[in-house]
N, C-alpha and C positions, 0 to 999 in steps of 0.2 A: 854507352857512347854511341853519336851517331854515326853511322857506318855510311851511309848513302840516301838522296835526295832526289825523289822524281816527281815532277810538276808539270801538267798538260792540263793548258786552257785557264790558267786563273790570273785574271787582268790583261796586264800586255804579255804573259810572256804564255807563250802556245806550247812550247815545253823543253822540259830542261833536265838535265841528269847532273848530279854532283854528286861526286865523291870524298870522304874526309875522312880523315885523321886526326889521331891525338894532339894534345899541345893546344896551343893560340892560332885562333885564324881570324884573319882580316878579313873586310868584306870594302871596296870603297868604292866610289862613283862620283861621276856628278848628281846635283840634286835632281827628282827626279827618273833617275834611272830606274827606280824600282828596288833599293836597297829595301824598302820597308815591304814591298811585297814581299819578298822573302821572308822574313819576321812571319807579317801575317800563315805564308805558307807553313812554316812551322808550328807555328800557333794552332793549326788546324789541326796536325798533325796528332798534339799533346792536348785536342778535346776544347778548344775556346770556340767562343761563337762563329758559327758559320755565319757568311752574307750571302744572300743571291747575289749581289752585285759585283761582288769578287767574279764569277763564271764571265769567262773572253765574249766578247760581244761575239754573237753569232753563233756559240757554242751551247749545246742542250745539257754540258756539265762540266765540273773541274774535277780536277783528281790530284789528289797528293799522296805519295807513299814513301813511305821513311821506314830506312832498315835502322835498328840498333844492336848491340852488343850486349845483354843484359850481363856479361861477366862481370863487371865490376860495378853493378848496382843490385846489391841484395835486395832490397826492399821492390824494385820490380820483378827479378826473378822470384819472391815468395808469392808477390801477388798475380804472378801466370799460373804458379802451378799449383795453389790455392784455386784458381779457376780453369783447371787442366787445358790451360793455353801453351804450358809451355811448349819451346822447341828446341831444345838445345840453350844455348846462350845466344838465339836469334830471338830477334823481336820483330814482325814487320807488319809495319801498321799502315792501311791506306785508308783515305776520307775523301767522300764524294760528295760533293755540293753539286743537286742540279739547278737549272736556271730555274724552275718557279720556286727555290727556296726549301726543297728536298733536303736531306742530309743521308750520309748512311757511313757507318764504320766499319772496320774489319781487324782484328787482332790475328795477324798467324792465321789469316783464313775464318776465322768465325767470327758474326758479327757478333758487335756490342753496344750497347747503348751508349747514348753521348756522358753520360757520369760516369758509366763505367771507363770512356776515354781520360774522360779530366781526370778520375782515379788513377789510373795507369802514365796518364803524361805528368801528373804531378811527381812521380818516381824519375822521371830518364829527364827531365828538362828543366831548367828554369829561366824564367825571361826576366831579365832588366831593362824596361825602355823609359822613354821620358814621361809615361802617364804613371800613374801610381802602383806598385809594386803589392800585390793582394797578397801574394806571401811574406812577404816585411812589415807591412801595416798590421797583418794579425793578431792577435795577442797571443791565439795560442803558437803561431807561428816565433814570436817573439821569446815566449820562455823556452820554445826548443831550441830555438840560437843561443840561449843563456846557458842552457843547461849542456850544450854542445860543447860548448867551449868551457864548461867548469869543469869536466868528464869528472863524476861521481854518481857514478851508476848506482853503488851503494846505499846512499842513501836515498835512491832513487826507486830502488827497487825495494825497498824496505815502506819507504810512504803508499806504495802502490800494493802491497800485499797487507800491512794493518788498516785504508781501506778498504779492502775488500772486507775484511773481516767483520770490522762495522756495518756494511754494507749486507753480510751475510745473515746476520745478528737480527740486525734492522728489520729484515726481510721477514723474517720467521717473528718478530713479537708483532708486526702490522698483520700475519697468518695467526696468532694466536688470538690476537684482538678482536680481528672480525670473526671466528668463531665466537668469543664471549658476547657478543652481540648476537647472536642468533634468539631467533624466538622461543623462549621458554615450551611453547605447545610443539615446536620442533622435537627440543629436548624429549620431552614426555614420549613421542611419537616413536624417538628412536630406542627408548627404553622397550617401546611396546615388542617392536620389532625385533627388537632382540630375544624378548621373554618369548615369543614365537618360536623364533628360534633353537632357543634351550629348550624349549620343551620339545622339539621334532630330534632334537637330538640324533642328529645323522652325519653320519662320516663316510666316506670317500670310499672306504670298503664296503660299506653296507648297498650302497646304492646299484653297485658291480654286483653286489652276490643278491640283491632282489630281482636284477635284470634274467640275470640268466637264472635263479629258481624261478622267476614268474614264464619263462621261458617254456621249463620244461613242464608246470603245473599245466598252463595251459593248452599244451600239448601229446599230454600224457596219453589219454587215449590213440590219437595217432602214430606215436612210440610204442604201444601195446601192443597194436594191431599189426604193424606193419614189421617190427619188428620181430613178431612171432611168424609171422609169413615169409620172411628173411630166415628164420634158423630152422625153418621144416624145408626151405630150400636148399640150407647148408648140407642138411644132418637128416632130422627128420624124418621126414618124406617122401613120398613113391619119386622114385626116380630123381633125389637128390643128387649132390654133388658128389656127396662122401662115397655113395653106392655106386654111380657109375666110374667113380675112381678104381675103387673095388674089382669092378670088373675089369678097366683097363690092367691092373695090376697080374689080376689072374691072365690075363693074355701074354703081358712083358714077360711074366714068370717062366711060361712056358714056352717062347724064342729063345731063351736069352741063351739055354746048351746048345741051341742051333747054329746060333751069333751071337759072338763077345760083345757088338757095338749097342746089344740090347738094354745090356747092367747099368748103363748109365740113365738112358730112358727112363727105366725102370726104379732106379732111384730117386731121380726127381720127381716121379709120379707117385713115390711114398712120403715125400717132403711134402707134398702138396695136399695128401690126403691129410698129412697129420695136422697143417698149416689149417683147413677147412675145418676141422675138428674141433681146431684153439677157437676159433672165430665162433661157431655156434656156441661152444661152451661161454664164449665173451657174452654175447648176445641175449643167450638165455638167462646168464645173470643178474645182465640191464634189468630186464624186463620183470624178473623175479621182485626186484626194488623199486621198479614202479608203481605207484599206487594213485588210483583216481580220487585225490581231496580236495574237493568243492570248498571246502571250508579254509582250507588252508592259501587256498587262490584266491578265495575272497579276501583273505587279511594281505596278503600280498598287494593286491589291487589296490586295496583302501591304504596300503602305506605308500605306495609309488603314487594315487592319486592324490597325496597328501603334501607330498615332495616335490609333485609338478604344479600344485594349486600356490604352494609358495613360491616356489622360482617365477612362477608367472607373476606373482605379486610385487616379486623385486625387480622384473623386467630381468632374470637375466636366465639360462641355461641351468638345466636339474642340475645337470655333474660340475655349474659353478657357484652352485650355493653353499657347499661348506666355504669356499673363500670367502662369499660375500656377507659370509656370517664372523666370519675372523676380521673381516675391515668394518664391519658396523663397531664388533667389540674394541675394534682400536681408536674407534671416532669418538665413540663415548666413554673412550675414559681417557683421551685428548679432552676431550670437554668439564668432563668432571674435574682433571688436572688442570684448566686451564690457569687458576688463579696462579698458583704452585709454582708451573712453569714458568708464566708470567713475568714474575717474583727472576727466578732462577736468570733468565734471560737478560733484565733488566737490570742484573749483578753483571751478567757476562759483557755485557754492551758497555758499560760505566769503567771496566779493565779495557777493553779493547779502547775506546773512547780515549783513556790515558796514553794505552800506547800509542795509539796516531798520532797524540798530540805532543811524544816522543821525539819518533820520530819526525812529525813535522816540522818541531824545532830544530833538528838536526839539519834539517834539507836546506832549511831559512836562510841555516848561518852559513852552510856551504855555498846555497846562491849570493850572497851577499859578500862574501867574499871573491866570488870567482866575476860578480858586475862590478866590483871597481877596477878587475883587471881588463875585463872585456871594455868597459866606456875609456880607458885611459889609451888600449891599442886604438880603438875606432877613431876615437878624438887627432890620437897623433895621426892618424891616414890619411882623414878627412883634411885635417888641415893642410897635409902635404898636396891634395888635391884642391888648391886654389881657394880653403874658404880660411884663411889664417886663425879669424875670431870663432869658429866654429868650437861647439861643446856637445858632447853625447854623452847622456846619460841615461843609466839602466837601474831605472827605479824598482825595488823587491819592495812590494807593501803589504797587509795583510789582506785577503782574499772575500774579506766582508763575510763568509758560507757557516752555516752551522756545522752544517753536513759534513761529512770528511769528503776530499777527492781525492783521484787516484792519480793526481798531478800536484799534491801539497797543500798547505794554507794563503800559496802566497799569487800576486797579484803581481807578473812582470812585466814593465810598458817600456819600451824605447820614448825618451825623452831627446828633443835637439834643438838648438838654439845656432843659428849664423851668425847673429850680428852682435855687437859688447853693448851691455847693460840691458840684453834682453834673457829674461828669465830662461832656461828648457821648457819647451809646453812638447806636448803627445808630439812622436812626429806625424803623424799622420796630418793634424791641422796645419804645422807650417812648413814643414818642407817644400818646396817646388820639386817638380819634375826632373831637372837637371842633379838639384844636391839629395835627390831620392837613388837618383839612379847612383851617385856617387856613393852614397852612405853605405849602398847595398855591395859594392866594390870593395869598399875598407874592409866592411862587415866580414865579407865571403874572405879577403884576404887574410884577414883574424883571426876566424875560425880554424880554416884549411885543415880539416878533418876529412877523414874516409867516409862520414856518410853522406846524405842528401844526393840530390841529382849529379849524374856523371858530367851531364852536358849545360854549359850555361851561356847563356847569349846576353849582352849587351846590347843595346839600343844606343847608339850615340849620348853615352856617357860622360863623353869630352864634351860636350855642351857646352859654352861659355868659357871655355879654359884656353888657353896653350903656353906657349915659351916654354920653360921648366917645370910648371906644374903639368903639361902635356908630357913631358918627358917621363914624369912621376905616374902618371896612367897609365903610359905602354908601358910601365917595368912593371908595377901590382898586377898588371892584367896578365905580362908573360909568365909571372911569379904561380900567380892562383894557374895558370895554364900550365905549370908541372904538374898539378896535381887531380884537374879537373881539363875534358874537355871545353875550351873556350872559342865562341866565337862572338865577335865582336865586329858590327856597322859603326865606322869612323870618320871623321872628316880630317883629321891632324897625321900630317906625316910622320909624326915622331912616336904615334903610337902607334901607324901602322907598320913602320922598320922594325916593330919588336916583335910581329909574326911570324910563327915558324909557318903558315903557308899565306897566300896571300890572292884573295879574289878579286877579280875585278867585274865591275858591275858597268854595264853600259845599255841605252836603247838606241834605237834605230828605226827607219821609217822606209818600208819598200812595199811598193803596189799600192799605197794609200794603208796600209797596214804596218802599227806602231809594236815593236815585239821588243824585249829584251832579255839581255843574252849577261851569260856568268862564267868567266873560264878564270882557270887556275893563273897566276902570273910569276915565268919565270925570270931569271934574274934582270936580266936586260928589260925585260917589262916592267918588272918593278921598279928600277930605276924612272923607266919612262911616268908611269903614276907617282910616282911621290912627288916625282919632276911637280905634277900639275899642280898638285895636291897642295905644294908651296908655292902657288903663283908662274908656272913656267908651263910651255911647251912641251916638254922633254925634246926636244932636240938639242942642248945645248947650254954650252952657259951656268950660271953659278946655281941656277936652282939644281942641273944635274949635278955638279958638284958636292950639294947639299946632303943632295936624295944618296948618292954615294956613300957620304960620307956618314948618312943617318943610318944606313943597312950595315957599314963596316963597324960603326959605334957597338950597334944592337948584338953583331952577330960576335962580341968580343965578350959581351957580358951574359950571354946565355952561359 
């Protein structure tokens, strides 16, 4: 929902703060006041084309920011925090147009691209004005209004998962195929490799335990030598460790009746001796099982130089050739399996195939049931909105596709006809702009589901209408305004009385500079606008009467 409006420098209006609420909001003026700049500022808002032309004469940029409420539109809160934009249930978006034709966005502080805006304003907004409605005309926009209003998700989510399935299927025999297609001298190549392989026969442990024997082969002498220099230091040796322990001990021995505090000294200085003792005894072990073999270092060499001369050949790491000896053997006998599998697959795709087509029958009949309920509300709306002879209908045809999709077999097109003895053709070809923007009015009132956009706008919808079928607009428009944010640019008083708030839109001309201005109107103002709105002044008179008695009407049937 949108929460609040701020706009500096685009067109005539230099800047402006609005604030809004739930329910139906009116917007009126005289013609050119700038009712449609507004639109456009919105527009901006939720990602449609920037103009330079839009920036205030004189001005290096415009700027528009709009808070929303993402609480009650799921589909934008998943797609903030899909893209860790969220903030809470705030949304605030600002768009800057500079004058040589710049753009720049901002979600919650971080820019985003301008698709990423039309992504995100397609969630919080939708626009109905007099030119042609890009989400009504769609097709696939079209079956999600169908399927909205049949709610069977069931069968909807059942077409969309035996899809995939096919599609999973699918995936893996065009992977088997282009394997079978490989070049035979391939094949041969990767036998070779393999037989390389097997014959090096090497495992994971072996490799670890050649490292460290070739380790200590080659270093055996050094281990010898230094090592025996090491235990004639321990033990051994003139003036060893163990011998001047010795004599320290003979010294503690003979303090220790002089002072008590000796026996401890003196204990640890026989821990330490005995401790130096283990260690040469360690040492001279080692070395005892040491042995200088050339020959055994040689075969050592020649097998690690064996193990590094293949990994080098497979481009990959010594310590990861037993794996890439386990993914050759599973390549080739993928390959060798291919036919087998093939076969196996092309059983499994022919079940799956059935089931889609299952289910898609199932979805068919559901859609085709729930469009002659949907064309019969539309029908009766539309007509209530001034086209008597109007007919709407929701053709489900087959979808022409071999393929399975994850949106059925079927092929839904809004069909419309105004006038008697003219067939339904696409609406998109005959609708006008006034009975587009109506259609999409009944449509939305039809629907009146919890999903889609929280917020929806009107463009003078009332177009060519008034009397009683004007009367029948304000009430659908305050209708869908229970359930949906509405705001709505009007010329007809009878559909502006049915606002629960009410704006007014005016310009004005001071210093040679044209600006216009948008404030909330309360009751007394209100009266004075519809006053005009019907031919009058508002000072007086039966248009105020009117205006009166069009607010007391409206505010008896909310």
């Amino acid at each position: 929902m949108l929460r609040s409006l701020q706009i500096k420098n685009l067109a005539i209006i230099d800047e402006l703060n609005l604030d809004w609420s739930t329910g139906f909001h009116v917007l009126t003026g005289e013609t050119g006041a700038g009712k449609s700049i507004l639109i456009d500022a919105l527009g901006l808002v939720i990602g449609l084309r920037a103009d330079a032309t839009l920036v205030r004469a004189g001005a290096d940029k415009a700027e528009v920011a709009a808070e929303f409420s993402v609480a009650d539109c799921a589909a934008a809160a998943d797609w903030l925090t899909e893209r860790d934009l969220r903030d809470g249930d705030d949304c605030m978006i600002r768009r800057v147009v500079h004058a040589e034709g710049r753009t720049r966005a901002f979600v919650n502080g971080s820019a985003v691209s301008a698709t990423e805006l039309r992504d995100l304003g397609e969630r919080l907004v939708e626009i109905f004005g007099q030119g042609e409605s890009r989400s009504l005309l769609m097709a696939d926009a079209q079956r999600r209004a169908l399927d909205e209003s049949g709610r069977y998700p069931g069968p909807l989510a059942a077409v969309a998962a035996a899809a995939r399935s096919v599609q999973q299927i699918e995936a893996d025999i065009e992977a088997l195929r282009s394997v079978q297609s490989r070049d035979p001298a391939q094949l041969e190549y990767l036998r070779f490799q393999l037989q390389e392989l097997d014959a090096l026969a090497l495992s994971a442990e072996e490799l670890v335990e050649l490292d460290a024997e070739h380790k200590r082969l080659a270093n055996a002498g050094r281990l010898i030598n230094e090592g025996d220099g090491a235990q004639q230091l321990l033990y051994g040796g003139e003036s060893s460790v163990y011998d001047q322990l010795s004599r320290a001990l003979t010294v503690l021995h003979g303090l220790t009746p002089l002072h008590e505090g000796f026996a401890e000294a003196e204990s640890l200085a026989a821990a330490a001796q005995a401790q130096v003792r283990e260690a040469a005894d360690a040492v001279r072990r080692l070395i005892e099982r040491l042995d200088l073999d050339p020959e055994r270092l040689a075969e050592v060499e020649g097998r690690l130089g064996a193990i590094h001369d293949l990994a080098r050949k497979h481009r990959v790491r010594a310590d990861e050739l037993v794996q890439r000896h386990a993914e050759l053997r599973v390549e080739l006998g993928t390959l060798e399996d291919a036919g087998t599998a093939l076969a196996r697959l092309e059983d499994l795709r022919a079940t799956a195939l059935k089931a889609y087509g299952a289910a898609a029958a199932a979805l068919t009949s559901a859609r085709r049931a729930a469009a002659i309920t949907l064309a019969a509300a539309v029908t009766g709306r539309v007509r209530e909105l001034g086209m008597p002879n109007a007919e709407f209908v929701v053709a489900v045809e087959p979808l022409g596709r071999d393929r399975p999709t994850l949106h059925g077999a079927d092929s839904v097109r809004f069909d419309f006809s105004a006038n008697p003895g003219q067939p339904p053709r696409p609406l998109a070809k005959v609708a006008s702009g006034g009975e587009l923007s109506r259609i999409s009015l009944a449509l939305q009132v039809s629907l009146l589901s919890e999903e889609g956009a929280a917020t929806m706008i009107f463009d003078e919808v009332d177009a060519g209408i008034g009397g009683v079928t004007a009367d029948v607009v304000g009430q659908q428009l305050a209708a869908l305004g229970t359930h949906r944010q509405v705001l709505c640019v009007t010329h007809l008083a009878q559909v502006a009385a049915r606002g629960n708030a009410h704006y007014g839109i005016a310009k004005s001309v001071a210093n040679g500079q044209t600006r216009t201005s948008v404030r909330p109107l309360d009751h007394a103002a209100r009266i004075a606008e519809l006053s005009r709105m019907l031919g009058g002044d508002g000072s007086g008179g039966s248009t105020v009467s009117l205006a009166e008695e069009l607010l007391g009407r409206a505010a008896t049937r909310r």
